[in-house]
C-alpha positions as CSV (number, residue, x, y, z in Angstrom):
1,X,-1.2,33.9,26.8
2,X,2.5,32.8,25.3
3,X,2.1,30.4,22.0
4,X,3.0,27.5,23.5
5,X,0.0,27.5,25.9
6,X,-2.5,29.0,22.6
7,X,-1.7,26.0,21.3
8,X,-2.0,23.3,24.4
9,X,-5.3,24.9,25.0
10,X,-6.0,24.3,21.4
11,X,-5.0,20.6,21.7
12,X,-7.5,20.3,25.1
13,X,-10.7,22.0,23.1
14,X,-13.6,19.8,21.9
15,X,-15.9,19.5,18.8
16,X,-15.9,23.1,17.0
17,X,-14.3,24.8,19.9
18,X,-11.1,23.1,18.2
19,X,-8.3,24.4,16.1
20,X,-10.2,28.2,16.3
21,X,-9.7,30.2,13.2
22,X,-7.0,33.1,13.8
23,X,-9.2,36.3,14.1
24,X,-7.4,37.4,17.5
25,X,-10.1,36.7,19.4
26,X,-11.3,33.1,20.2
27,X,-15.2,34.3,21.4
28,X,-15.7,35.9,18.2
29,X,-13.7,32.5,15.9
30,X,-16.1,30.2,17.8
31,X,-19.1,32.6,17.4
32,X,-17.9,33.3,13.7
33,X,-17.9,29.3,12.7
34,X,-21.5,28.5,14.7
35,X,-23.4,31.4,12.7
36,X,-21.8,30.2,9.6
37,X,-22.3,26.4,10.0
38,X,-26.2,27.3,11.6
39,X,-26.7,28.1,8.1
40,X,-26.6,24.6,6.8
41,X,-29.7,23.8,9.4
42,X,-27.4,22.9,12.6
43,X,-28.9,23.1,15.9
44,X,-27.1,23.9,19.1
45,X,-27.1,20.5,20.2
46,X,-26.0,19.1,17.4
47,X,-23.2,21.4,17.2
48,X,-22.4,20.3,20.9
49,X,-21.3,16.7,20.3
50,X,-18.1,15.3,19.7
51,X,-17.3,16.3,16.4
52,X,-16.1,13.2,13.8
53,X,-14.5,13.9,10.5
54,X,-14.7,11.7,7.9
55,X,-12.3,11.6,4.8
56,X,-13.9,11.0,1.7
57,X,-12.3,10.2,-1.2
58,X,-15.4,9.4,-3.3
59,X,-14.6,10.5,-7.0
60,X,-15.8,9.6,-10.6
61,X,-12.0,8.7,-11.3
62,X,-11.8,6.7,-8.6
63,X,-14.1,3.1,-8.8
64,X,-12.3,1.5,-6.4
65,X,-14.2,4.1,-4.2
66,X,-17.9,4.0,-5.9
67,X,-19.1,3.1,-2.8
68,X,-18.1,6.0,-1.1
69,X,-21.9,7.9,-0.7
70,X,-23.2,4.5,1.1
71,X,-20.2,3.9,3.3
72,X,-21.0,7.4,4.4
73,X,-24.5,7.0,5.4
74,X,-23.7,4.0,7.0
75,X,-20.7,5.7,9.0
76,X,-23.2,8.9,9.8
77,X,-26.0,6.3,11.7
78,X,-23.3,4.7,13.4
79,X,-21.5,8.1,14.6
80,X,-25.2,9.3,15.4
81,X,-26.2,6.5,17.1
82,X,-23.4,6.8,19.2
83,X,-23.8,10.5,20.0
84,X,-21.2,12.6,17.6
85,X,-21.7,14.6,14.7
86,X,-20.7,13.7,11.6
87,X,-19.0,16.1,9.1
88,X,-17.6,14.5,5.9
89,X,-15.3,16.4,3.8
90,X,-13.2,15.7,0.4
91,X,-9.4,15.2,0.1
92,X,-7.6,13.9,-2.8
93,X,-8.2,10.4,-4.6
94,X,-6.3,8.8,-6.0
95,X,-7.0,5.5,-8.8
96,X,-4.3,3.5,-9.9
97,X,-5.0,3.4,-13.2
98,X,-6.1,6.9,-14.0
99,X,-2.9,9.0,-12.2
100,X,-0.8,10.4,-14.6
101,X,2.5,9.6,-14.5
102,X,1.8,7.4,-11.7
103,X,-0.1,7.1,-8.2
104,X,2.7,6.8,-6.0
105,X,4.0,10.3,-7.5
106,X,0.8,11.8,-5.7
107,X,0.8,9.6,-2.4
108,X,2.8,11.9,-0.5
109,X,0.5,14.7,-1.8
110,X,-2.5,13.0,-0.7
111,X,-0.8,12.3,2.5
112,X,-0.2,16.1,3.3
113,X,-3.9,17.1,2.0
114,X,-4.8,14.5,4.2
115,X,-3.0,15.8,7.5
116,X,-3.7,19.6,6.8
117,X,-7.1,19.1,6.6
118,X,-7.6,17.0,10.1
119,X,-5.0,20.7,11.4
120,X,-7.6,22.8,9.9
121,X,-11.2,21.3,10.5
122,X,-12.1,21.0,14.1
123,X,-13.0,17.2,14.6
124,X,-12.1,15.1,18.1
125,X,-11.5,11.5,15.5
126,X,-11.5,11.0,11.7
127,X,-12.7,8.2,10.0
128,X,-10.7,7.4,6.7
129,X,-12.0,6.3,3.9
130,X,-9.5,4.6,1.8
131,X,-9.3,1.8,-1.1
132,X,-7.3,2.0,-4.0
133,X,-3.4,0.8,-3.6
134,X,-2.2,4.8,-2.3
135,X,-5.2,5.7,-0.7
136,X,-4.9,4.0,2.8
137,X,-1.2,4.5,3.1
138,X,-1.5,8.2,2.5
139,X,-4.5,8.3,4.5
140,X,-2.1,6.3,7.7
141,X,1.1,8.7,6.9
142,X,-1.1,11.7,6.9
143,X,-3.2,10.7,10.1
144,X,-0.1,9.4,12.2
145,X,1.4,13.2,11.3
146,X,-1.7,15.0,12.6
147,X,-1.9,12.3,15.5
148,X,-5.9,12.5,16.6
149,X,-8.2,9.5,17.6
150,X,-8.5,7.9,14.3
151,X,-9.8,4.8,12.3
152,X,-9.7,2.8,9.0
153,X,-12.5,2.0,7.1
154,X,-11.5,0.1,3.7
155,X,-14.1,0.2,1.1
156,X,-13.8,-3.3,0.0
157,X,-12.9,-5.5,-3.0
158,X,-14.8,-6.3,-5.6
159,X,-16.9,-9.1,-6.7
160,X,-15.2,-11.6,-9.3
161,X,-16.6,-12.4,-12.7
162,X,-17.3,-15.0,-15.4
163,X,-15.6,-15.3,-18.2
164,X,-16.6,-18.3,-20.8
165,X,-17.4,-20.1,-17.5
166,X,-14.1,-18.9,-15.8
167,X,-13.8,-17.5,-12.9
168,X,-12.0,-14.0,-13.2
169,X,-11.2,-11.0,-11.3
170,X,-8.7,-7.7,-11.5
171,X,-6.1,-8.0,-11.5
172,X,-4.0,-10.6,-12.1
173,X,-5.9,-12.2,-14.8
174,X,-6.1,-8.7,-16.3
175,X,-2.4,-9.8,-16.5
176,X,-2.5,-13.1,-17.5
177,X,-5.1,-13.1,-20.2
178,X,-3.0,-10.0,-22.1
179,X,-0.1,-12.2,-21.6
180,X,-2.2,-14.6,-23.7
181,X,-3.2,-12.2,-26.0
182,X,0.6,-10.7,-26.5
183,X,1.2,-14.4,-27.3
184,X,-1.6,-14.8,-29.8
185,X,-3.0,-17.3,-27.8
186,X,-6.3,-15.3,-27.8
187,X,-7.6,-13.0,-30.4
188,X,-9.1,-9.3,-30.4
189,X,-12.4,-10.6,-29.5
190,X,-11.5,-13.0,-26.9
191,X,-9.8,-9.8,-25.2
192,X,-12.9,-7.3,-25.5
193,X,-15.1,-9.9,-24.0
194,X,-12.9,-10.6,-20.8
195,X,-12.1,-6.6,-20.8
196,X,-16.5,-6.9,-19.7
197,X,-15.8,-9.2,-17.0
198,X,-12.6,-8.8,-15.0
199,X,-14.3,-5.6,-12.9
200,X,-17.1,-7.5,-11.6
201,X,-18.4,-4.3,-9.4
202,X,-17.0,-1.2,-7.9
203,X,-14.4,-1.9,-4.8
204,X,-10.5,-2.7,-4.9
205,X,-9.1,-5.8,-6.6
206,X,-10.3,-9.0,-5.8
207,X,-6.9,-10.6,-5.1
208,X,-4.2,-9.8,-2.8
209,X,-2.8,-6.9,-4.4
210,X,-1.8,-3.6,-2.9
211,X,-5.2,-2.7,-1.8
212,X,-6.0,-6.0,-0.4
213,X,-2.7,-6.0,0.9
214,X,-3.4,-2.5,2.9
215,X,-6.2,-3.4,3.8
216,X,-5.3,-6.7,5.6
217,X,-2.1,-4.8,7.2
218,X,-4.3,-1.8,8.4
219,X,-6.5,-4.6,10.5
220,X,-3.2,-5.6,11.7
221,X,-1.6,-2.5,13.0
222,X,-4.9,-2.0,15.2
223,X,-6.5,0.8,13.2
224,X,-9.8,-0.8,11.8
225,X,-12.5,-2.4,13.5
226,X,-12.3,-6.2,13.9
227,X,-13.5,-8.1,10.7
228,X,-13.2,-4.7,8.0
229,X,-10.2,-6.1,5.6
230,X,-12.6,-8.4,4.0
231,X,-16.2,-8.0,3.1
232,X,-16.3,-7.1,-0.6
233,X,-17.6,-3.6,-1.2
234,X,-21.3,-4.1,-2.4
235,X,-22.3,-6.7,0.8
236,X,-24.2,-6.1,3.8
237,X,-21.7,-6.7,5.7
238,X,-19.3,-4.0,4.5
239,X,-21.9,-1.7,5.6
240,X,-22.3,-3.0,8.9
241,X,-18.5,-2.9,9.4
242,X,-19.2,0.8,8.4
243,X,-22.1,1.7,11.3
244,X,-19.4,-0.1,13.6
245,X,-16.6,2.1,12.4
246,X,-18.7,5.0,13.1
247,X,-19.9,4.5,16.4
248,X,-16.4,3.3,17.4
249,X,-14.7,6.4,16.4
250,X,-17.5,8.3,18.9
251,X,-15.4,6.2,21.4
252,X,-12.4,7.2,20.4
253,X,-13.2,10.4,20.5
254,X,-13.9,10.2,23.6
255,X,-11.0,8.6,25.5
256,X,-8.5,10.8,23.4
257,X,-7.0,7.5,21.7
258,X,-4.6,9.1,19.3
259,X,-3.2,7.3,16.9
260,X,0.2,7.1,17.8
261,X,-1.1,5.1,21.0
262,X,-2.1,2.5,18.2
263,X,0.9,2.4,15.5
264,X,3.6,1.4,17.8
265,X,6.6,-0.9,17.0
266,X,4.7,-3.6,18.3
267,X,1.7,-2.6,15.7
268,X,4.5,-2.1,12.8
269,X,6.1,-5.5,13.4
270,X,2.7,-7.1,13.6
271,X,1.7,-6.0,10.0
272,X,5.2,-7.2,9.1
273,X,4.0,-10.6,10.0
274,X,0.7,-10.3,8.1
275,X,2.3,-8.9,5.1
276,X,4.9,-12.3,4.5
277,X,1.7,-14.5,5.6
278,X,-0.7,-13.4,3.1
279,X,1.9,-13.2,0.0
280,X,0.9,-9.8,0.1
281,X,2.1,-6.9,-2.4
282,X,5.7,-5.9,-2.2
283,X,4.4,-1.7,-2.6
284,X,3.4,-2.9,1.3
285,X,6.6,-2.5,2.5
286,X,7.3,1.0,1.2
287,X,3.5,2.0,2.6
288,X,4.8,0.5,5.8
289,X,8.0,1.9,6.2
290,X,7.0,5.4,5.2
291,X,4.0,5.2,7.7
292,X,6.3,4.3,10.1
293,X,8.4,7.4,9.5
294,X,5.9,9.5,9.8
295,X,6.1,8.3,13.9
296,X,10.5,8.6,13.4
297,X,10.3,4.9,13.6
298,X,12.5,2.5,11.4
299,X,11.6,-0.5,9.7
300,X,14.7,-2.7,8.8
301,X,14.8,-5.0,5.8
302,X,16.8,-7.1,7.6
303,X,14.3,-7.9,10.4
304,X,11.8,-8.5,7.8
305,X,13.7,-10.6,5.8
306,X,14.9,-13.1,9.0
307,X,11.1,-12.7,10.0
308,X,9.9,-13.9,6.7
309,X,12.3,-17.4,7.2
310,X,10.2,-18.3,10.1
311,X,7.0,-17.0,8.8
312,X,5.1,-18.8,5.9
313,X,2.2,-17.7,3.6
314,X,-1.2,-19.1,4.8
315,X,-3.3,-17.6,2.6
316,X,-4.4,-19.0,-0.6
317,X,-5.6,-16.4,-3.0
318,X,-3.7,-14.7,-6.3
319,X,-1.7,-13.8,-7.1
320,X,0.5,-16.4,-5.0
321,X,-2.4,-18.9,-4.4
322,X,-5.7,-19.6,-6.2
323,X,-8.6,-17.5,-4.2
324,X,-10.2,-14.1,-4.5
325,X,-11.0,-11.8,-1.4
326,X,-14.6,-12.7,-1.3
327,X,-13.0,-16.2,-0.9
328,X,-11.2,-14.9,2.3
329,X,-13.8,-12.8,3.7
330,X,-15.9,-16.2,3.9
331,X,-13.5,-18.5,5.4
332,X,-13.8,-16.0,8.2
333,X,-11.0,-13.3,7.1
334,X,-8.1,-12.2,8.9
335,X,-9.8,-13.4,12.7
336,X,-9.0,-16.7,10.9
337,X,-5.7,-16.0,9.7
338,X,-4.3,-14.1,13.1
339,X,-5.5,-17.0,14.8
340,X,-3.0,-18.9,12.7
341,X,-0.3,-16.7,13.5
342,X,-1.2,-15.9,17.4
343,X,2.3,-17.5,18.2
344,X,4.0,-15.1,16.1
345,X,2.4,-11.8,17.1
346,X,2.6,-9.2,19.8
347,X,-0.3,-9.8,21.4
348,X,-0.1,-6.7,23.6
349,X,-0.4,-4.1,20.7
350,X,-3.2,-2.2,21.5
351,X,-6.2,-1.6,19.0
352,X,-8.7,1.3,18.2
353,X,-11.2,-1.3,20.0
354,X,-9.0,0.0,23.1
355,X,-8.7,-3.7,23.5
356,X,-5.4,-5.7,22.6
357,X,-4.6,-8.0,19.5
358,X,-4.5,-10.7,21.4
359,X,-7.9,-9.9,23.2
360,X,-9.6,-9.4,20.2
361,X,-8.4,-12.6,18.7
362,X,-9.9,-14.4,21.4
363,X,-13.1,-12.6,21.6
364,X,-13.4,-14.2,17.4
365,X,-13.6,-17.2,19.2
366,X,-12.4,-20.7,17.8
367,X,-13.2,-20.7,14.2
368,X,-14.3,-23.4,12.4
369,X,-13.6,-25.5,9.1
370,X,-12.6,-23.9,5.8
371,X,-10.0,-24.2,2.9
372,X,-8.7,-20.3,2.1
373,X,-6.3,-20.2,5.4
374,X,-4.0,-22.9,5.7
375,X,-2.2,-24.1,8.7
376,X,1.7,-23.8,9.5
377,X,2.3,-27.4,9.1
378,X,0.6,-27.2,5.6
379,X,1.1,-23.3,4.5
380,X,1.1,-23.0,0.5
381,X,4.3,-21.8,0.6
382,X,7.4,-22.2,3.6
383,X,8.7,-18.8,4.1
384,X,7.3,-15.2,3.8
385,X,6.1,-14.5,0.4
386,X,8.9,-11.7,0.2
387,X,12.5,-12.0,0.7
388,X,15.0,-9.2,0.8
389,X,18.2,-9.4,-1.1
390,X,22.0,-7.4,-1.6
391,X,24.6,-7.4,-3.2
392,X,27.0,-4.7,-5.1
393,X,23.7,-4.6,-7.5
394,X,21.6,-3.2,-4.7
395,X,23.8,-2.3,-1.7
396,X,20.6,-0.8,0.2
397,X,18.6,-3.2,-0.5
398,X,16.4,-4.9,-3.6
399,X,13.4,-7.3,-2.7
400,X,11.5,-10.4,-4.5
401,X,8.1,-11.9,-3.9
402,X,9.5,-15.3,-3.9
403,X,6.1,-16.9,-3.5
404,X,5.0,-16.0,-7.0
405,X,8.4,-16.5,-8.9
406,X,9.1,-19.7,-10.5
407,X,11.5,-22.1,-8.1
408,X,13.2,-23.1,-11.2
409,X,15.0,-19.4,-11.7
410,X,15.5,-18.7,-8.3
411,X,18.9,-19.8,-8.5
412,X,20.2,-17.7,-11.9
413,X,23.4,-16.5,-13.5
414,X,22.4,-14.7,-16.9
415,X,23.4,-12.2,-19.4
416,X,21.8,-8.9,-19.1
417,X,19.5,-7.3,-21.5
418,X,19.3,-3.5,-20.4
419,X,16.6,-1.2,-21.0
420,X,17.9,2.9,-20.3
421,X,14.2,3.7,-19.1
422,X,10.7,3.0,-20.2
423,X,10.7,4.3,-23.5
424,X,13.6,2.6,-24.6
425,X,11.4,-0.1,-23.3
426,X,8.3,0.5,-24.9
427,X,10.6,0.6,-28.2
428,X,12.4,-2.4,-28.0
429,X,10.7,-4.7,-25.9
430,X,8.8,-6.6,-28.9
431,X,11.0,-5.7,-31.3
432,X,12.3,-9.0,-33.5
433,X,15.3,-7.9,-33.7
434,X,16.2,-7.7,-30.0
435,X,18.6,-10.0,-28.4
436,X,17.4,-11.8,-26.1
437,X,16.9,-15.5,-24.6
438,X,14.9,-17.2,-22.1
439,X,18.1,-17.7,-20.2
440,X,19.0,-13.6,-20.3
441,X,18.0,-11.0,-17.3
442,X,16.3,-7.9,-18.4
443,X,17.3,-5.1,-16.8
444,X,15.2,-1.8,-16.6
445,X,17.0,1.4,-15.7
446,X,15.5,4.8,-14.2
447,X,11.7,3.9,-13.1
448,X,12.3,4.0,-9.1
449,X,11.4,7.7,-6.9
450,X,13.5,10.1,-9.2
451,X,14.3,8.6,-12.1
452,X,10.7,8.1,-13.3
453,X,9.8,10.1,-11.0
454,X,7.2,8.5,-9.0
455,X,8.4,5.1,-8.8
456,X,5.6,3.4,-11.4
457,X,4.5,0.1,-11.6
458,X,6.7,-1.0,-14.6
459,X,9.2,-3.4,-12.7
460,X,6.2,-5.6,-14.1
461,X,8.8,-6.2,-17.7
462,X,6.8,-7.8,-20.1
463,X,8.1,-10.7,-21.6
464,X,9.0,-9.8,-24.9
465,X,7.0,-11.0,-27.9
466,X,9.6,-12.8,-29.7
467,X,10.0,-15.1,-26.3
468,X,5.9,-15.1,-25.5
469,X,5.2,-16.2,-28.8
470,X,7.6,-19.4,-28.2
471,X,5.2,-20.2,-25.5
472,X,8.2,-18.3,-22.4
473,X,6.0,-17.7,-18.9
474,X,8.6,-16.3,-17.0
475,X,12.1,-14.4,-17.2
476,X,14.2,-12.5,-14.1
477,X,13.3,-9.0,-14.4
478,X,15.2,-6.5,-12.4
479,X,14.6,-2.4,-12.2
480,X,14.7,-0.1,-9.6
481,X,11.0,0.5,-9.8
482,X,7.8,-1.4,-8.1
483,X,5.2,-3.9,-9.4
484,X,1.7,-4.3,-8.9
485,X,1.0,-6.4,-6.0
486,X,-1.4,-8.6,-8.4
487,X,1.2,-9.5,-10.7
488,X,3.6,-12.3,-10.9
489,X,7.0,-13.4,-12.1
490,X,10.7,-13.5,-10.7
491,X,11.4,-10.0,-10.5
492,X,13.3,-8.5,-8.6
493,X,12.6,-4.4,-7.4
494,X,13.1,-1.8,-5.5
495,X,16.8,-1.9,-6.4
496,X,18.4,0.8,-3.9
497,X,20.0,3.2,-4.7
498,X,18.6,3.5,-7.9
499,X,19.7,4.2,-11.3
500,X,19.1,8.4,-11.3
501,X,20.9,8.8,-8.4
502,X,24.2,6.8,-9.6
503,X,23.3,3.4,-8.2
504,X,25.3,0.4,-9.5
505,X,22.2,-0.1,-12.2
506,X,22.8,2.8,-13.6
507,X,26.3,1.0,-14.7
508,X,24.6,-2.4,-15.8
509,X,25.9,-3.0,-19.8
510,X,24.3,-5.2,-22.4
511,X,26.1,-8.4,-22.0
512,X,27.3,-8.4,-18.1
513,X,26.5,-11.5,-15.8
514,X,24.4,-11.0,-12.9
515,X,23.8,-13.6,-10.3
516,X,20.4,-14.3,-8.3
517,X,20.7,-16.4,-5.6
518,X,17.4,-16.0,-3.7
519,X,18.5,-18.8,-1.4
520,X,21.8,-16.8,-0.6
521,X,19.9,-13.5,-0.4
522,X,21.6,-12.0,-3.4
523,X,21.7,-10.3,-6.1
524,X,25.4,-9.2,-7.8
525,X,26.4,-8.0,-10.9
526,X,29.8,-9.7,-11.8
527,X,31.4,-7.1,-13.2
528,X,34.8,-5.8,-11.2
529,X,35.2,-2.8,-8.8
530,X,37.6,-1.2,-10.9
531,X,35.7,-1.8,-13.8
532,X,32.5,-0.2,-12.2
533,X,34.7,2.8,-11.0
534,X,35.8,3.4,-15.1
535,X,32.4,3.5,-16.1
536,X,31.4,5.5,-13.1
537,X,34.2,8.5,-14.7
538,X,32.9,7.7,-18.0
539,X,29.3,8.0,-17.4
540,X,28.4,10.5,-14.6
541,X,25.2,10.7,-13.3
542,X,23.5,13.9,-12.8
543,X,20.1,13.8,-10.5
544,X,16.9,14.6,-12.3
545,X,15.4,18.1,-11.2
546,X,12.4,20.7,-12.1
547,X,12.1,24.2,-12.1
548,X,9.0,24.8,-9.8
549,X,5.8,22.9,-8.7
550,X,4.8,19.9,-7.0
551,X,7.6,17.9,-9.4
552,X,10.0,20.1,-8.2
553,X,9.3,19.6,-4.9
554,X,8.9,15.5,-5.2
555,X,12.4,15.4,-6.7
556,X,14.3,17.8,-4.1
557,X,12.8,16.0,-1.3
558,X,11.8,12.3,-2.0
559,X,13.9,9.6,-0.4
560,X,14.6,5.8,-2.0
561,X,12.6,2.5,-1.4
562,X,14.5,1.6,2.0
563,X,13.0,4.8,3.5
564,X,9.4,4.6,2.0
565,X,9.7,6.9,-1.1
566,X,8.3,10.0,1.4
567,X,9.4,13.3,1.8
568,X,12.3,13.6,3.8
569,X,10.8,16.9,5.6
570,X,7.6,15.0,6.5
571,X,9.9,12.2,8.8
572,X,8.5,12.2,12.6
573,X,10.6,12.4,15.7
574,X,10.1,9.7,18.1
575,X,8.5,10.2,21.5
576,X,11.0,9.4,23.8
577,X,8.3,9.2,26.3
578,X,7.1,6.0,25.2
């Protein structure tokens, strides 16, 4: 048999008769792997259902994901129910706050841990379980590469708590109240006690950050079961969405519904539209674009930017409104807001229901009376919360989540204050001495893919103290790095090319003028051509590199913002076919 037909026949196998070990002889892989699984108790007819994977990413680092173990369960009687076998098995987790330098520098890692294992393990559809901010995009890039019937399961957000009679959740009050307490408006005790009640529970954060934010765009693309963006982590209902998840992955399964039948450029420009509606976190377009890759399909800035004029935010919660998810989830979650946008979408895409968008919609029925989701004629804000800008600052590209910046600095011409990268930064920043104004732009060099590496979350500039202290909320902040999708401020990010690789910022001087125009879609550093061109010969730029390792292999290979900060190996080819 030639190795083109090996492998079709592979591809055609069910449950453990797929991907055979290589030991020359298929009778004896397949004999090999039942003796050796029998010895965890499997019958025969166990072993002779459809075969379902399950990704879990359960970890003691990882709280977002403490309630992995339950989710399982509940996902095993669901799969059971519907007549597969479950077999759960452990990739890589990742939690934003305990990744060292930073998560995104291991999303592409998780991503291929992801897609070898689904290659290696025989399973006929894989359930993913995925929270924290790089977990379900690494989890979608890894999936779309392996292509197999597959499904989302979120774990869900977590419950808010009290503070002094406040209500407060992670994690954009994590960020307001140390703003406070950088301003001495609150002392060291004042900050212990809210450090007790931010984290209410285990799950994701409670506002529309990049979990949230993935989570609502994975219900979008199709790849979750109806209602799963929503239900906080530690509810009833989150475990019923996981039995449902389960026996709907036995279906998938069964009629072959690969994923790539789901994440079309229908699905993509879907999400699009839920990603400007719900304010969501910037880091959503890079997950976006670099799944999308991972199927050789493009996502232009462009189209999302003229998208987000005729698409406003609708949903009210934080960072860009005043809600939590739990808020959401009971004002009927995204059924309510799709609803909403049913004039906008394509209503064709096709869902891992095997039922359309627009079916499904309708099968949510009318809704009913509620506060969270506003209406088009009334949104909380008029256009997408995101808008795309350019300029000779960022000639590929640089974005802003307009919906949480202040209106009155939209519309800026300032002096810049640079930063060379985050240690000059963390050196400077609150120093009295440094020169700076509420009128100035800082400007924060060599944090985006390469020059950090990893792209962290420190396009988030605090405001220095000597500015805080006088009682200064906001300042435009501009780096070629990201920003947690719970925080807030003008800031621009994402500036492409970025500093490392010789983009404009890397030229950006103490004391130039840069212009934001958010209206005019730009952002321009007003400094001449030939003057750029000097500094260029004066100041060359040479790439950061490693010697060996994963680092080495992340800087070689890892593209900019505009292309989703993936490897440029791991890009799909299109199928012409569709």
């Amino acid at each position: 048999m030639s190795k083109k037909s090996s492998e079709s026949s592979q591809d055609e196998a069910r449950g453990l008769r797929k991907g055979l070990t290589s030991y020359g002889d298929n009778g004896f892989s397949l004999f090999l792997r039942k003796a050796f699984i029998k010895g965890a108790g499997y019958t025969d007819g166990a072993l002779d259902r459809p075969v379902i994977g399950i990704a879990n990413t359960g970890s003691a680092y990882n709280p977002c994901h403490g309630n992995a173990p339950q989710l399982i369960e509940a996902l095993k009687r669901g799969i059971m129910l519907a007549g597969g076998l479950p077999m759960d098995f452990p990739t890589i987790s990742i939690h934003e706050s305990f990744s060292y330098p930073t998560s995104m520098y291991l999303r592409n890692l998780m991503s291929m841990d992801t897609e070898e294992l689904i290659r290696a393990q025989p399973m006929d559809a894989v359930v993913l379980i995925g929270g924290c901010d790089k977990t379900v995009p690494a989890q979608l890039m890894g999936a779309a590469s392996a292509d197999i019937p597959t499904i989302q399961l979120v774990t869900g957000s977590m419950l808010t708590g009290s503070h002094r009679s406040e209500r407060v959740g992670a994690c954009t009050d994590c960020r307001r109240y140390w703003g406070k307490y950088r301003a001495t408006e609150i002392d060291d005790q004042e900050i212990s006690d809210v450090n007790n009640q931010l984290v209410a529970s285990v799950g994701t954060c409670s506002v529309m950050g990049t979990a949230s934010t993935m989570a609502c765009i994975a219900e979008a693309l199709g790849m979750t079961v109806p209602g799963c963006a929503t239900p906080p982590a530690v509810t009833a209902d989150r475990m019923r969405i996981a039995e449902l998840t389960g026996t709907q992955a036995v279906e998938l399964a069964k009629q072959r519904l690969n994923i790539s039948k789901i994440l079309t450029a229908d699905a993509f420009e879907n999400a699009m539209r839920v990603l400007l509606a719900i304010g969501g976190s910037t880091n959503g377009i890079i997950h976006l674009t670099a799944i999308a890759g991972r199927l050789g399909l493009d996502l232009d800035l462009k189209t999302l930017d003229r998208m987000g004029r005729d698409t406003p935010v609708l949903v009210d919660l934080k960072p860009s409104g005043q809600h939590y998810m739990e808020d959401f989830h009971k004002a009927g979650g995204m059924a309510t807001l799709l609803r909403e946008l049913k004039p906008l979408l394509k209503l064709d895409a096709l869902t891992v229901t095997g039922r359309t968008l627009g079916e499904e919609i309708e099968r949510a029925g009318p809704g009913f009376s509620q506060s969270v989701v506003k209406t088009v004629q009334n949104p909380i804000y008029p256009q997408g919360g995101i808008a795309v800008l350019s300029g000779n600052l960022a000639p590929e590209g640089a974005i802003i989540k307009q919906s949480s910046a202040d209106a009155t600095l939209m519309e800026h011409e300032g002096r810049a204050v640079v930063f060379e990268n985050a240690e000059d930064l963390a050196d400077r920043i609150d120093s009295p001495e440094l020169d700076v104004t509420a009128e100035d732009i800082l400007v924060l060099k060599n944090i985006g893919p390469k020059g950090a590496p990893g792209m962290p979350e420190a396009g988030y500039i605090p405001i220095p103290k000597k500015l805080a202290s006088q009682g200064v909320k906001d300042i435009i902040r501009i780096s070629d790095g990201r920003m947690s999708g719970t925080a807030f401020g003008t800031i621009v990010l994402h500036v492409t090319p970025e500093a490392a690789i010789g983009g404009t910022l890397a030229y950006v001087r103490n004391g130039d003028r840069i212009r934001l125009s958010v209206s005019n879609r730009e952002i321009a550093l007003l400094v001449s051509d030939e003057e750029l061109d000097r500094r260029r010969l004066e100041q060359p730029v040479t790439p950061p590199t490693a010697a060996r390792g994963y680092k080495k292999l992340f800087l070689d290979t890892v593209t900019q913002a505009d292309k989703g900060v993936d490897f440029d190996f791991l890009r799909g080819v299109p199928d012409q076919s569709k």
